[in-house]
N, CA, C and O atoms as a GROMACS GRO file, in nm:
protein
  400
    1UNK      N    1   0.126   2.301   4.554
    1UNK     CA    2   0.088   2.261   4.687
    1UNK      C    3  -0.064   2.272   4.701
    1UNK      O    4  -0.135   2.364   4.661
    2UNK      N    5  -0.111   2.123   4.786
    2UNK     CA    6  -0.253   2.138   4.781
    2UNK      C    7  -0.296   2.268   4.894
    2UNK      O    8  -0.228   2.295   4.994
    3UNK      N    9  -0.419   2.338   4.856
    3UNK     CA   10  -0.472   2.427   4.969
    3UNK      C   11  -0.553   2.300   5.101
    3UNK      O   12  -0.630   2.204   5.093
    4UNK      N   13  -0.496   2.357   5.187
    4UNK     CA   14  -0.568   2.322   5.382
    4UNK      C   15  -0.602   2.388   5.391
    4UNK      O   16  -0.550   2.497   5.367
    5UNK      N   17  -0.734   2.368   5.440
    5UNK     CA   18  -0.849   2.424   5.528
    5UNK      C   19  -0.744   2.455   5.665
    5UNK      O   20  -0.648   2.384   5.696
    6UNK      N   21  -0.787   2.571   5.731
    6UNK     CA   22  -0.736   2.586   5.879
    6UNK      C   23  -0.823   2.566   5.973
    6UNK      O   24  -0.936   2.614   5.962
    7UNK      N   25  -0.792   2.501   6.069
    7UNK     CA   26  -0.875   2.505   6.144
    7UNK      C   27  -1.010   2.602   6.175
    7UNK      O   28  -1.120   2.547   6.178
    8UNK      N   29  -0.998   2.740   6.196
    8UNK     CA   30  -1.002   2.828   6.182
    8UNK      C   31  -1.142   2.831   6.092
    8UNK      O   32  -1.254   2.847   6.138
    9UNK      N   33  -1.099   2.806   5.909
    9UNK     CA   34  -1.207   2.797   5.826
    9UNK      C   35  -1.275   2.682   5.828
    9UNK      O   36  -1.390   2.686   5.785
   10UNK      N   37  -1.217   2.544   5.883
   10UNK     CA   38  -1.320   2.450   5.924
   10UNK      C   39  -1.419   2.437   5.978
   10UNK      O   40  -1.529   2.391   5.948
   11UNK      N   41  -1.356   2.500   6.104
   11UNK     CA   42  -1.506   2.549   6.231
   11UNK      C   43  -1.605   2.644   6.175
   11UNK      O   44  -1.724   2.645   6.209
   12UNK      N   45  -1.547   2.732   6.079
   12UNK     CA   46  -1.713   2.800   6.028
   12UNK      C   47  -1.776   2.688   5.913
   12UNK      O   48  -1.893   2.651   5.914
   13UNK      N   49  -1.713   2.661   5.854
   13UNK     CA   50  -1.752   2.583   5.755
   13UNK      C   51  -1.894   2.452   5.840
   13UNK      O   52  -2.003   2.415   5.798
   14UNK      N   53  -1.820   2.421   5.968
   14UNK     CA   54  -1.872   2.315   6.010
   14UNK      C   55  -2.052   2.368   6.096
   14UNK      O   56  -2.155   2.313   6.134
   15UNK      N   57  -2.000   2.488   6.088
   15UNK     CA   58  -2.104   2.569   6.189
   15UNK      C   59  -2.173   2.652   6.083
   15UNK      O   60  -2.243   2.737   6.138
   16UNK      N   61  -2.178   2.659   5.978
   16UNK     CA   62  -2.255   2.721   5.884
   16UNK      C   63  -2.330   2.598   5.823
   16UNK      O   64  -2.451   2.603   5.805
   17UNK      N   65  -2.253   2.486   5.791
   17UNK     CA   66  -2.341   2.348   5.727
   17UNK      C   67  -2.469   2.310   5.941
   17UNK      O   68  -2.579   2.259   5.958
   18UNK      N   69  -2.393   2.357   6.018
   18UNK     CA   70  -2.514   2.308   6.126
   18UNK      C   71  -2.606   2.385   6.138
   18UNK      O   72  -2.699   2.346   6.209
   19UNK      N   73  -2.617   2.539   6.065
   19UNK     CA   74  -2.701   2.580   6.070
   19UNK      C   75  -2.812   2.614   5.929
   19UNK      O   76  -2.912   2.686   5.940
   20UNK      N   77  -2.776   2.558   5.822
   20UNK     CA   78  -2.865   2.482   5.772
   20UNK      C   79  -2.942   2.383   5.802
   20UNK      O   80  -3.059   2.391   5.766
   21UNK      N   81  -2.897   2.261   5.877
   21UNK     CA   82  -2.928   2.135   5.910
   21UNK      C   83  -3.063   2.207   5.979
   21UNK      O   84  -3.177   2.195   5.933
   22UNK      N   85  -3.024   2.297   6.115
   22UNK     CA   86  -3.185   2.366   6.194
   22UNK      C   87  -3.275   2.446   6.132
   22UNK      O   88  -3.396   2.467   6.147
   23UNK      N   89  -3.137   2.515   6.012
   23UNK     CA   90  -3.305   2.569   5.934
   23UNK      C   91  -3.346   2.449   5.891
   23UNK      O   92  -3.451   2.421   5.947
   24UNK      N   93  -3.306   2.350   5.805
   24UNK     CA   94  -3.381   2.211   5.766
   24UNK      C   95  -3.494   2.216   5.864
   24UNK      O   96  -3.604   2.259   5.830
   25UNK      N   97  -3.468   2.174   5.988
   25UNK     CA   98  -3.543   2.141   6.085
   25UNK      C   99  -3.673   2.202   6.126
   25UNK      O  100  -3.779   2.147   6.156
   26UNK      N  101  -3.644   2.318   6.120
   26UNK     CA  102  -3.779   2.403   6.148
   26UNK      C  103  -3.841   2.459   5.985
   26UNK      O  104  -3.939   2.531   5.970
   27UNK      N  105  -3.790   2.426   5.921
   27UNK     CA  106  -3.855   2.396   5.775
   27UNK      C  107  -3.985   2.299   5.783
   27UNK      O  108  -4.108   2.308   5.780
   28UNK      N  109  -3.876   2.196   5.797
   28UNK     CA  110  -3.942   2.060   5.816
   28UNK      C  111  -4.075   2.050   5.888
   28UNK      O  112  -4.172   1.994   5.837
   29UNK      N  113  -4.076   2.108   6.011
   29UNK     CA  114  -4.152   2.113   6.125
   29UNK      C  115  -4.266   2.185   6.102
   29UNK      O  116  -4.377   2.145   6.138
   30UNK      N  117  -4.240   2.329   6.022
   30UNK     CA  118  -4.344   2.438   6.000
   30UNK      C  119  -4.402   2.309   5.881
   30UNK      O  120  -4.481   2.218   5.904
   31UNK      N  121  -4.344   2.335   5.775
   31UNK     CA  122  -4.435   2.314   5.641
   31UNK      C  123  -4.445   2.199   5.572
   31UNK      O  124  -4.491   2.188   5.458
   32UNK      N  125  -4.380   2.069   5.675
   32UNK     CA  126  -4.345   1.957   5.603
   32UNK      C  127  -4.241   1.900   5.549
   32UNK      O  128  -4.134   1.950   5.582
   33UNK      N  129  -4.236   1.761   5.435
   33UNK     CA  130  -4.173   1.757   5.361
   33UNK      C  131  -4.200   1.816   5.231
   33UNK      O  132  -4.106   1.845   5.156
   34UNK      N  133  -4.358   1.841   5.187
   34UNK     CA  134  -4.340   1.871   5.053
   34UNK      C  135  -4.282   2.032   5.063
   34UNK      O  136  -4.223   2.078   4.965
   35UNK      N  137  -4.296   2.101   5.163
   35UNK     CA  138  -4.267   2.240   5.201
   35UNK      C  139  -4.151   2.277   5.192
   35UNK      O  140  -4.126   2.395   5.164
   36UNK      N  141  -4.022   2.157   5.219
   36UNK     CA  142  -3.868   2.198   5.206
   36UNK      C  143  -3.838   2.128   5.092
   36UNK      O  144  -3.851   2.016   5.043
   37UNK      N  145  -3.758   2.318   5.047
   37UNK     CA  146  -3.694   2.310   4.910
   37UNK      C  147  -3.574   2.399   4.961
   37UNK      O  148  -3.574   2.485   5.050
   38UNK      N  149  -3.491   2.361   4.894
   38UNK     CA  150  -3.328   2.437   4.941
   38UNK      C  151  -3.344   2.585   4.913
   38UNK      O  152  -3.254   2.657   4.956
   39UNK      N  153  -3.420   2.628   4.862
   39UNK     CA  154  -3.486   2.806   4.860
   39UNK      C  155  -3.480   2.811   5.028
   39UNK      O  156  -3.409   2.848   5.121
   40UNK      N  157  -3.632   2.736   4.992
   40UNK     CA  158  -3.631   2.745   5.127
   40UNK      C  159  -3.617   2.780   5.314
   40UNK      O  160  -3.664   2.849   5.404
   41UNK      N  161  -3.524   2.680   5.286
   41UNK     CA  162  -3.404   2.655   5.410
   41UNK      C  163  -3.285   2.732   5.405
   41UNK      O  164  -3.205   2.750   5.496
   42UNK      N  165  -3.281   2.788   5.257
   42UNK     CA  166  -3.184   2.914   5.255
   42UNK      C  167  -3.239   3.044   5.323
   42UNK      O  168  -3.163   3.120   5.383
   43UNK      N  169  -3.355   3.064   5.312
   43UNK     CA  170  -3.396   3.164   5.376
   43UNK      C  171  -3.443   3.162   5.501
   43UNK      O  172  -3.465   3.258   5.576
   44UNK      N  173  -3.460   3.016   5.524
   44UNK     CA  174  -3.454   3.065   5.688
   44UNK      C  175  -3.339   3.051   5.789
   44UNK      O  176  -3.341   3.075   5.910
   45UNK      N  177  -3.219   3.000   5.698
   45UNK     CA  178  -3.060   3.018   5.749
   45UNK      C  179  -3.016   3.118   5.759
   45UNK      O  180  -2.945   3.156   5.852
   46UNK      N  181  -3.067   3.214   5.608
   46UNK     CA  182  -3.044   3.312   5.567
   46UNK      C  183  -2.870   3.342   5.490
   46UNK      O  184  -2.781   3.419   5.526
   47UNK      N  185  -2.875   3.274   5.406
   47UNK     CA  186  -2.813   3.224   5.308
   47UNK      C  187  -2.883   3.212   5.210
   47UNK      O  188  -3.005   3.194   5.205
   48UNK      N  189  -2.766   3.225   5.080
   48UNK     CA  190  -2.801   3.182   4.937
   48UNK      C  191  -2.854   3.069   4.924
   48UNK      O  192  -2.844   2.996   5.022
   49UNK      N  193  -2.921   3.017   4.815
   49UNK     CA  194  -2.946   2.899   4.803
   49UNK      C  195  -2.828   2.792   4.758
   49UNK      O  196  -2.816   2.674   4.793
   50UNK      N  197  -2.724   2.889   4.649
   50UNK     CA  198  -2.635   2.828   4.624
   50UNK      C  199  -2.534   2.788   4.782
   50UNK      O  200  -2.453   2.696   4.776
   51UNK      N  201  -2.542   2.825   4.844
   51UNK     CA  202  -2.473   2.795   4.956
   51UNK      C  203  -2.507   2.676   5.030
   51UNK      O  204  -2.426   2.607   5.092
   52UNK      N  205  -2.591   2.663   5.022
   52UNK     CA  206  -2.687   2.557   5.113
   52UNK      C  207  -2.637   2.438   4.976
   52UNK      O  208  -2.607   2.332   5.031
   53UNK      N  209  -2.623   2.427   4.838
   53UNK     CA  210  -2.618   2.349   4.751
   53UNK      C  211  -2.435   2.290   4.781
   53UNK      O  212  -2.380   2.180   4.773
   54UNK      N  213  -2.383   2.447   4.822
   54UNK     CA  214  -2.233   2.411   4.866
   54UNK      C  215  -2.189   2.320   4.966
   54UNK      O  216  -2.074   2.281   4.985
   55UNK      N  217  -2.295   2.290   5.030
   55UNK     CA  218  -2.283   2.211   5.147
   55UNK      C  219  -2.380   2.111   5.158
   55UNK      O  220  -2.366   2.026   5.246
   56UNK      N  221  -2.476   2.108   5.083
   56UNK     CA  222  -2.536   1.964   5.031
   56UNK      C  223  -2.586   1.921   4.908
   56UNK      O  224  -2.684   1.993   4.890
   57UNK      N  225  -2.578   1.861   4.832
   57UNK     CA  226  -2.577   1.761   4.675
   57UNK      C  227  -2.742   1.823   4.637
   57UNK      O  228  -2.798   1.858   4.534
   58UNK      N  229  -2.782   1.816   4.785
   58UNK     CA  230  -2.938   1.775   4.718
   58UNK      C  231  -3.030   1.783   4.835
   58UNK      O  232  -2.981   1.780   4.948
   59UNK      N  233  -3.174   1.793   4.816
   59UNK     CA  234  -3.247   1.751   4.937
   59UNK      C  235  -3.233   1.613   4.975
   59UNK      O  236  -3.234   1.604   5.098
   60UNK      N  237  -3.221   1.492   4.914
   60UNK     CA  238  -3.190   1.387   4.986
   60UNK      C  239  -3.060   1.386   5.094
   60UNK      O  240  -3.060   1.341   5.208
   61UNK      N  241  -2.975   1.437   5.039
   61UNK     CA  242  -2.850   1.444   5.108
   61UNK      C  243  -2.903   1.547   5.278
   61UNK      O  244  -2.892   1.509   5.394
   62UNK      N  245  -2.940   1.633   5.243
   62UNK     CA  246  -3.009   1.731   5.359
   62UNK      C  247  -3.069   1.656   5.463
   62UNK      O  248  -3.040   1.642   5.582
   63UNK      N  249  -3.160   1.612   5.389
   63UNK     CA  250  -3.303   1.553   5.478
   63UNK      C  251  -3.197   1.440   5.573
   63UNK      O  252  -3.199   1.446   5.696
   64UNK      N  253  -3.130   1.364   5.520
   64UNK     CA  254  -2.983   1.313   5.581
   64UNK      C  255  -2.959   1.325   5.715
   64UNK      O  256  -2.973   1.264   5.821
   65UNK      N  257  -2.924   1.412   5.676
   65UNK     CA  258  -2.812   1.492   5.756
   65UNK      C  259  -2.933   1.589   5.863
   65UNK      O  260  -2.882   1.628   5.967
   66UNK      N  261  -3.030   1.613   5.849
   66UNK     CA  262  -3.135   1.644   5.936
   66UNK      C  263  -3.158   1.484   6.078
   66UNK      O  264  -3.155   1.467   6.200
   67UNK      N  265  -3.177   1.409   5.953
   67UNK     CA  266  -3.245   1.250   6.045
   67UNK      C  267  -3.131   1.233   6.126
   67UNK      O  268  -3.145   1.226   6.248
   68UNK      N  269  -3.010   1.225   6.067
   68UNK     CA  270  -2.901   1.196   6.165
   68UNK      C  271  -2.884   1.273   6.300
   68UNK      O  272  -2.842   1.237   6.410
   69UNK      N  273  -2.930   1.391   6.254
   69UNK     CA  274  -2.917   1.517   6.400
   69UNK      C  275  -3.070   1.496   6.524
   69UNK      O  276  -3.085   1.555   6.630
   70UNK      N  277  -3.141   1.418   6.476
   70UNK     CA  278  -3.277   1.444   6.521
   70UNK      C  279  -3.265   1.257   6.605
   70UNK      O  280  -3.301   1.224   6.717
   71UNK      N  281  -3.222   1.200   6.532
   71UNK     CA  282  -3.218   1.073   6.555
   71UNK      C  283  -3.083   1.043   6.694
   71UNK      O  284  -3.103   0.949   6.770
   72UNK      N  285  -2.972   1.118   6.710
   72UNK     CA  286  -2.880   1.173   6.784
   72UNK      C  287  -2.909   1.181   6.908
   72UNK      O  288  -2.891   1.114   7.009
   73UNK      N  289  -2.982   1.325   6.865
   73UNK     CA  290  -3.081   1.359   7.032
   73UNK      C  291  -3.159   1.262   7.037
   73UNK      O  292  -3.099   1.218   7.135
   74UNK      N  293  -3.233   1.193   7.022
   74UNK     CA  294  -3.298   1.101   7.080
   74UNK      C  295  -3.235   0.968   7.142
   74UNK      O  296  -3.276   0.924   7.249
   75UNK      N  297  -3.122   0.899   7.061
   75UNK     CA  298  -3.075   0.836   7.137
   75UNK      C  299  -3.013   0.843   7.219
   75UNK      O  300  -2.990   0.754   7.302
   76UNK      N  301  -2.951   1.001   7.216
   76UNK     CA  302  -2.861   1.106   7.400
   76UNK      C  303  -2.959   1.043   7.476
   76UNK      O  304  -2.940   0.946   7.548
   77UNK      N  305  -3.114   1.128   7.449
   77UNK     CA  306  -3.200   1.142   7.536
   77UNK      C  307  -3.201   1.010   7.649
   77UNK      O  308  -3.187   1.012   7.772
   78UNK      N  309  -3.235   0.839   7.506
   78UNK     CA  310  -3.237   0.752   7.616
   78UNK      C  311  -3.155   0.717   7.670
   78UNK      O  312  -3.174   0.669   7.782
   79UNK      N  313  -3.039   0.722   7.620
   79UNK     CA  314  -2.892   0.691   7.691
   79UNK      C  315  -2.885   0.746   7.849
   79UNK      O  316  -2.845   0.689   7.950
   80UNK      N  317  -2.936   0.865   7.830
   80UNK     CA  318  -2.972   0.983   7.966
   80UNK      C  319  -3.045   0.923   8.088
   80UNK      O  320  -3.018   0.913   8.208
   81UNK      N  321  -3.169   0.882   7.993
   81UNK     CA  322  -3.290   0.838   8.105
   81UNK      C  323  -3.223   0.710   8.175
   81UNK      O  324  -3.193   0.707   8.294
   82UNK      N  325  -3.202   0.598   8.079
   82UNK     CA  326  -3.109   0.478   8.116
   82UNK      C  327  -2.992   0.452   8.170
   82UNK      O  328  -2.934   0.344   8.179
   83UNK      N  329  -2.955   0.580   8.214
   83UNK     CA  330  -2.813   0.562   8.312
   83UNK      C  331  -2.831   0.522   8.399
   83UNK      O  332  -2.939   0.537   8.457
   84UNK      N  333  -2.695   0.427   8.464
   84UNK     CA  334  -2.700   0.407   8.594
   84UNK      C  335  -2.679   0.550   8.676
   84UNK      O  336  -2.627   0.654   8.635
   85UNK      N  337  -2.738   0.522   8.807
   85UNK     CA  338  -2.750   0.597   8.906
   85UNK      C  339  -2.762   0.557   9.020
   85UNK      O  340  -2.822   0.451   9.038
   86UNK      N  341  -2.702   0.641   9.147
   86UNK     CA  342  -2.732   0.576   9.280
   86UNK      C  343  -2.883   0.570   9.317
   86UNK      O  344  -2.966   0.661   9.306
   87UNK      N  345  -2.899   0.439   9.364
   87UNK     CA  346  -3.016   0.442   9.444
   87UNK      C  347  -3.112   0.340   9.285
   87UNK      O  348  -3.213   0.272   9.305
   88UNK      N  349  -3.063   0.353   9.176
   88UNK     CA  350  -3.178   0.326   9.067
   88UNK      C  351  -3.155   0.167   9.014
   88UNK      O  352  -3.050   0.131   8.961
   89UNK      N  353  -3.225   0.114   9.028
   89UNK     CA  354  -3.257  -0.007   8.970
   89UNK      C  355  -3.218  -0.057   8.846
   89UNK      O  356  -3.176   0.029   8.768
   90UNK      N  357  -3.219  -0.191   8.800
   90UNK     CA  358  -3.195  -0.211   8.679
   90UNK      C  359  -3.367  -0.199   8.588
   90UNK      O  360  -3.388  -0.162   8.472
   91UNK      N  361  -3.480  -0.250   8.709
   91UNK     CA  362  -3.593  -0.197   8.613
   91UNK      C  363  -3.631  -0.068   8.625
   91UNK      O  364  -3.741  -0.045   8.575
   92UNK      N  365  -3.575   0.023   8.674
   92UNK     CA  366  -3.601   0.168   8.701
   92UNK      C  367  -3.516   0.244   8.560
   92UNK      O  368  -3.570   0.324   8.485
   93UNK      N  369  -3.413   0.209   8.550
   93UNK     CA  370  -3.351   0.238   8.457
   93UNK      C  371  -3.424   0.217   8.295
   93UNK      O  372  -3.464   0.300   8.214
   94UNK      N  373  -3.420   0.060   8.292
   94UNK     CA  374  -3.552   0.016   8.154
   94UNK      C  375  -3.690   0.118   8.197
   94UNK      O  376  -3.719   0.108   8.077
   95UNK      N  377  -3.754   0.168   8.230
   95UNK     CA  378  -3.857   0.177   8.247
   95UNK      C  379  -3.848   0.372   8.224
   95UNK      O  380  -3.927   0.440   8.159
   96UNK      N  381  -3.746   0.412   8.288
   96UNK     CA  382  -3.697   0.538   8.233
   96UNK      C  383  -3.672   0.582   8.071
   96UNK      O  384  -3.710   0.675   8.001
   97UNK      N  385  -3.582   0.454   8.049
   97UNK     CA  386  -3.551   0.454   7.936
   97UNK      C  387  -3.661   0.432   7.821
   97UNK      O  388  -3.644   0.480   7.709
   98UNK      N  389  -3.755   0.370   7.849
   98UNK     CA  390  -3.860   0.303   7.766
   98UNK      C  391  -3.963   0.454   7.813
   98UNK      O  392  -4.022   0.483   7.709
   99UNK      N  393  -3.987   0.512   7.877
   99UNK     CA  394  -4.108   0.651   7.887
   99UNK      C  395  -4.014   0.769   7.810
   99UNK      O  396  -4.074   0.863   7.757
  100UNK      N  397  -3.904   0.764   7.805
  100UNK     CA  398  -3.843   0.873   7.706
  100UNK      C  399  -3.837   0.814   7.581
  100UNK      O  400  -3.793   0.878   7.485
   0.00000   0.00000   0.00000
């Protein structure tokens, strides 16, 4: 019989790979790209390095999975600004949306 993940070990699993992704992030932010190396971002997760390798191939795969999270919030963001709302315009809305 194959082994299942339980729920249970999913959610850490899923919440230990997201907190790599922010160490990525503030890796990224402090020292660059030439600055992040999966050492690195292990230590500012505070994790092994092999761990961080357990949950991604590679720095390409990382850097990934960083853009996707960064790229996310930003399109929340304009989605946010660009909502309809009472009282707001259709160029109030573009114009919200376009300063965020």
């Amino acid at each position: 019989m194959a082994y299942r993940r339980t729920p249970a070990v999913q959610a850490r699993l899923d919440a230990q790979s997201g907190s790599i992704v922010r160490a990525a992030m503030t890796v990224l932010s402090r020292d660059g790209f030439s600055g992040l190396s999966m050492a690195a971002v292990a230590a500012e997760a505070g994790v092994a390095t092999g761990t961080v390798y357990k949950n991604f191939s590679g720095k390409a795969e990382l850097v990934t999975a960083v853009f996707r999270e960064v790229v996310t919030r930003e399109v929340d963001a304009v989605a946010e600004a660009g909502a309809a709302g009472e009282g707001r315009t259709a160029s109030d809305r573009v114009t919200a949306a376009v300063e965020t």
